[in-house]
C-alpha positions as CSV (number, residue, x, y, z in Angstrom):
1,X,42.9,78.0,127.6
2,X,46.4,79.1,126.6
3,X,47.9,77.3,130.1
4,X,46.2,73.9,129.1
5,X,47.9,74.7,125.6
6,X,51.1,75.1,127.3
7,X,50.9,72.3,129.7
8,X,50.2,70.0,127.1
9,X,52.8,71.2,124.7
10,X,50.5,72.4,122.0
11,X,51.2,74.7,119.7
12,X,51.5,75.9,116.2
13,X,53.3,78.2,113.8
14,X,49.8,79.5,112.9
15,X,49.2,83.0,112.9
16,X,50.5,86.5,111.0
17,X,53.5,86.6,113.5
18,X,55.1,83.7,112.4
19,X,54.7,84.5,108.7
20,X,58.4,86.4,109.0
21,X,60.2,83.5,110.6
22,X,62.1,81.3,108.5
23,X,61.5,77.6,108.6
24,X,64.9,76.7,110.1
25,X,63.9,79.1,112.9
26,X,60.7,76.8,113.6
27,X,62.3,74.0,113.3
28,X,64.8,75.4,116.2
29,X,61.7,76.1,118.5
30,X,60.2,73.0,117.8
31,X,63.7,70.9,119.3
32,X,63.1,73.3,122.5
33,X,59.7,72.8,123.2
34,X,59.1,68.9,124.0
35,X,56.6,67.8,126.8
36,X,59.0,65.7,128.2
37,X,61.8,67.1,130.0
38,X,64.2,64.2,129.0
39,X,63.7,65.1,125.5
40,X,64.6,68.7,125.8
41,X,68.2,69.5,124.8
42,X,70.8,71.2,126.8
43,X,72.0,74.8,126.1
44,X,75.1,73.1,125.2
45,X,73.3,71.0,122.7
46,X,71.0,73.5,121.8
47,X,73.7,75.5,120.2
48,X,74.7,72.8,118.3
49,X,71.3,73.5,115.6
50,X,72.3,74.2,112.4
51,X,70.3,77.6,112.6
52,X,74.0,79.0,114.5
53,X,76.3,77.9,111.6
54,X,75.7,81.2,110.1
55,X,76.5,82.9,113.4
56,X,79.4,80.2,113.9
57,X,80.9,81.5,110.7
58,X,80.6,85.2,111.7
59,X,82.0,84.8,115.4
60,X,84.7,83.2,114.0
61,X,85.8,85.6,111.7
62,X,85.5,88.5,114.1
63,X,88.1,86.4,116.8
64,X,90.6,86.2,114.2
65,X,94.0,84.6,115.4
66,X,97.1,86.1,115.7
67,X,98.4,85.6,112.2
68,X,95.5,86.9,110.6
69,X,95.4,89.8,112.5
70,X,99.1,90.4,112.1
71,X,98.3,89.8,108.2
72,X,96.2,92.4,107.9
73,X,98.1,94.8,110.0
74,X,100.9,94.6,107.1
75,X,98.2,95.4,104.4
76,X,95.9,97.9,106.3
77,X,99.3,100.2,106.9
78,X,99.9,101.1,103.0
79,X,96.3,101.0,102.3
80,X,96.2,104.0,105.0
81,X,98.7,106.0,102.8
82,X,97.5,104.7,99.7
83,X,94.5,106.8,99.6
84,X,95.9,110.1,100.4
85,X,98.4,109.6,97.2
86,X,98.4,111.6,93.7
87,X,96.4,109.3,91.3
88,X,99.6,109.7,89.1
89,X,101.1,107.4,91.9
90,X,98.4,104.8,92.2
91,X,98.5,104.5,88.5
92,X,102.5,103.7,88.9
93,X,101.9,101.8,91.5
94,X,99.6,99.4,89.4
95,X,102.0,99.4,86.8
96,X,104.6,98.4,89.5
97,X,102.4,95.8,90.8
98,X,101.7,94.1,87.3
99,X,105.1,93.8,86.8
100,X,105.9,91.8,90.4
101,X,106.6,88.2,90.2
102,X,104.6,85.7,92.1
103,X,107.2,84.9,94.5
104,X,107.6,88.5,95.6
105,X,104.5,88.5,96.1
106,X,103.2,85.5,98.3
107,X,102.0,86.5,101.3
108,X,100.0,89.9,99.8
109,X,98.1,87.0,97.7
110,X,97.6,85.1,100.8
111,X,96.1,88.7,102.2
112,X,93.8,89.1,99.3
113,X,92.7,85.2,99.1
114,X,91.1,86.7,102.8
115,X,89.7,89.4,101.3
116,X,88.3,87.5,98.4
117,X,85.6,85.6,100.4
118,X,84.0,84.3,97.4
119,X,87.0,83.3,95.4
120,X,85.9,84.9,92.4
121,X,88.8,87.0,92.3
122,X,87.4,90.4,93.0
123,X,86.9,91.7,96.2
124,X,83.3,93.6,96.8
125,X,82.8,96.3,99.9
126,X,80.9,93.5,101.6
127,X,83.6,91.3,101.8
128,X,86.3,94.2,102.5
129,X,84.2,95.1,105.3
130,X,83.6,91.8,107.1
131,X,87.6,91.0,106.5
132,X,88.1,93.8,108.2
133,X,85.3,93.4,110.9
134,X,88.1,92.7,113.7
135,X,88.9,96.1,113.7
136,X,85.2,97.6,114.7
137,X,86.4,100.2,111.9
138,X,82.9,102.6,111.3
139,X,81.0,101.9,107.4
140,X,81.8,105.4,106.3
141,X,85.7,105.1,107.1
142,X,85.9,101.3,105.4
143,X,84.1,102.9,102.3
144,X,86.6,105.8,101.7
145,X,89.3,102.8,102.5
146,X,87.7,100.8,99.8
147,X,87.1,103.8,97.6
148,X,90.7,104.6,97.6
149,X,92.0,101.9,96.2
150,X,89.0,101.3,94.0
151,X,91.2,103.1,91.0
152,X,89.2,102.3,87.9
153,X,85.8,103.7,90.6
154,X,83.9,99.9,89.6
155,X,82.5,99.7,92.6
156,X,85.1,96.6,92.8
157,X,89.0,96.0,93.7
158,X,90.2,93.6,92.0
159,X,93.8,91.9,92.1
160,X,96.2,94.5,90.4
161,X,94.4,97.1,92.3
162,X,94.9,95.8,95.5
163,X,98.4,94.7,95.0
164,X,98.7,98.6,94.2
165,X,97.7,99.6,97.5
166,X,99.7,97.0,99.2
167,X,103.2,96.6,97.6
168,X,105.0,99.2,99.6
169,X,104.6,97.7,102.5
170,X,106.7,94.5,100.7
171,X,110.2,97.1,100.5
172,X,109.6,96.6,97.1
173,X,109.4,99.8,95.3
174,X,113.1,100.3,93.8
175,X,114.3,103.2,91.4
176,X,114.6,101.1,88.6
177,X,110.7,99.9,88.7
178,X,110.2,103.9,89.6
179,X,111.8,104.4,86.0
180,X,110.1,101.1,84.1
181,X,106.7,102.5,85.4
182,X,107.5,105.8,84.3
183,X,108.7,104.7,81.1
184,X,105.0,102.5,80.6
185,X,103.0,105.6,81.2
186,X,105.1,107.4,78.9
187,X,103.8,105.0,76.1
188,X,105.1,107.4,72.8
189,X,108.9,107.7,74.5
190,X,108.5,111.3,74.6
191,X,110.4,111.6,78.0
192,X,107.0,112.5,79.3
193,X,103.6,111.8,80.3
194,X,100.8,113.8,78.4
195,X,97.3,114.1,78.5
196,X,97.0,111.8,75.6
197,X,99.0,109.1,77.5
198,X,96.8,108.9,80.5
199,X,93.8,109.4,78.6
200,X,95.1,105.9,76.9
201,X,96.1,104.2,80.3
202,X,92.0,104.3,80.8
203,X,91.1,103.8,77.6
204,X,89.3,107.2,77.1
205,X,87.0,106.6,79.8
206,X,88.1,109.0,82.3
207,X,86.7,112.5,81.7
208,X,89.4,115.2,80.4
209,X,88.9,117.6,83.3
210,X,90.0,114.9,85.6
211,X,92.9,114.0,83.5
212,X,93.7,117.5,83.5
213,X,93.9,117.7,87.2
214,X,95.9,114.6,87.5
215,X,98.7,116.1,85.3
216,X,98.1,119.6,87.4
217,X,98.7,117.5,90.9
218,X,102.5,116.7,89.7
219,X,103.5,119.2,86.8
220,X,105.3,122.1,88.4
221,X,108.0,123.2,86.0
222,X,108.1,125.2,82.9
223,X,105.6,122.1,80.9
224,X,102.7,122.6,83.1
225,X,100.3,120.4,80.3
226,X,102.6,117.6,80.8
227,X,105.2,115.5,83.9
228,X,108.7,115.0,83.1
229,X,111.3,112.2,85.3
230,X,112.3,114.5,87.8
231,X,108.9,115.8,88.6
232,X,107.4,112.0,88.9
233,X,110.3,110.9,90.5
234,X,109.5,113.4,93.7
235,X,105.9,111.4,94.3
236,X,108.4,109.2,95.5
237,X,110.0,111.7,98.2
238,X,106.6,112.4,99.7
């Protein structure tokens, strides 16, 4: 019975099995199995289907040229140090990267544009990981990557942020926007940075214990409850 079915070339999609396959899937069987050999396509031209654009897409971004690869080395370096750094730091080092002109900052835009997959200006762990897909990094060390940089903990990076994790591999960071970051953070001019200035960097949204501990990472004079110059000045020095 099924040998007549198959010499004849008759089939259907009838049938539980088949209740999982999408329709461009059938519709790729249905080019392969013709009863005359003429008609059948090529593995060449098989390929061709529009059922591998997806997998096109995907390929392509995994055999990344030269220049992207080389791209991404000059972001992935900073990143790397990036998430080992005081959040005191990362929160200079978005008020650094605010501040940055668009010229100084060209080819880190051109780096997140690849990041950004869906142009929607944020980047999502998804598209951080396939951006990164060249580099056969493991999930769980992407997501502490992502985490990292992740400062305001949204579950999304968005321009400043990654710009923060980036700029210092630009040469950059100079004393002078060490000092204008300094003096942002230090929003009542009191020569230094409180509690109560943190707390209104985020807006009252991050909980005081953390707060607490971000001003116990750097404070290590006589002032203990808040950081002076010289004292943010050495997150520099690291």
């Amino acid at each position: 019975y099924y040998l007549k079915k198959i010499k004849k070339c008759d089939y259907s999609f009838r049938g539980i099995r088949w209740t999982t396959v999408s329709k461009s899937a059938k519709d790729f069987v249905s080019t392969l199995i013709q009863y005359d050999p003429q008609q059948r396509p090529t593995a060449q031209e098989a390929m061709t289907h529009f059922i591998f654009e997806k997998k096109r897409d995907r390929f392509s971004t995994q055999n990344k040229s030269f220049e992207y690869i080389k791209l991404m080395d000059h972001v992935l370096e900073p990143m790397k140090r990036f998430i080992s750094y005081d959040m005191l730091k990362k929160l200079a080092l978005l008020v650094i990267a605010h501040k940055l002109t668009s010229q100084e900052i060209a080819d880190l835009r051109k780096a997140f544009d690849a990041f950004d997959l869906q142009h929607d200006g944020i980047i999502s762990f998804g598209e951080f990981r396939e951006a990164l897909s060249c580099y056969g990094y493991p999930k769980e060390v992407l997501k502490r990557l992502f985490n990292g940089i992740n400062i305001d903990n949204t579950g999304l990076v968005n321009y400043t942020e990654f710009l923060a994790a980036t700029i210092e591999g630009e040469d950059l960071i100079t004393e002078g926007r060490i000092a204008e970051a300094f003096d942002h953070l230090d929003c009542n001019n009191s020569g230094y940075i409180s509690f109560e200035n943190i707390n209104e960097q985020f807006e009252g949204k991050l909980p005081s214990d953390k707060i607490e501990k971000i001003i116990a990472e750097v404070a290590v004079g006589d002032n203990e409850n808040k950081i002076c110059y010289a004292e943010f000045l050495l997150l520099w020095n690291e």
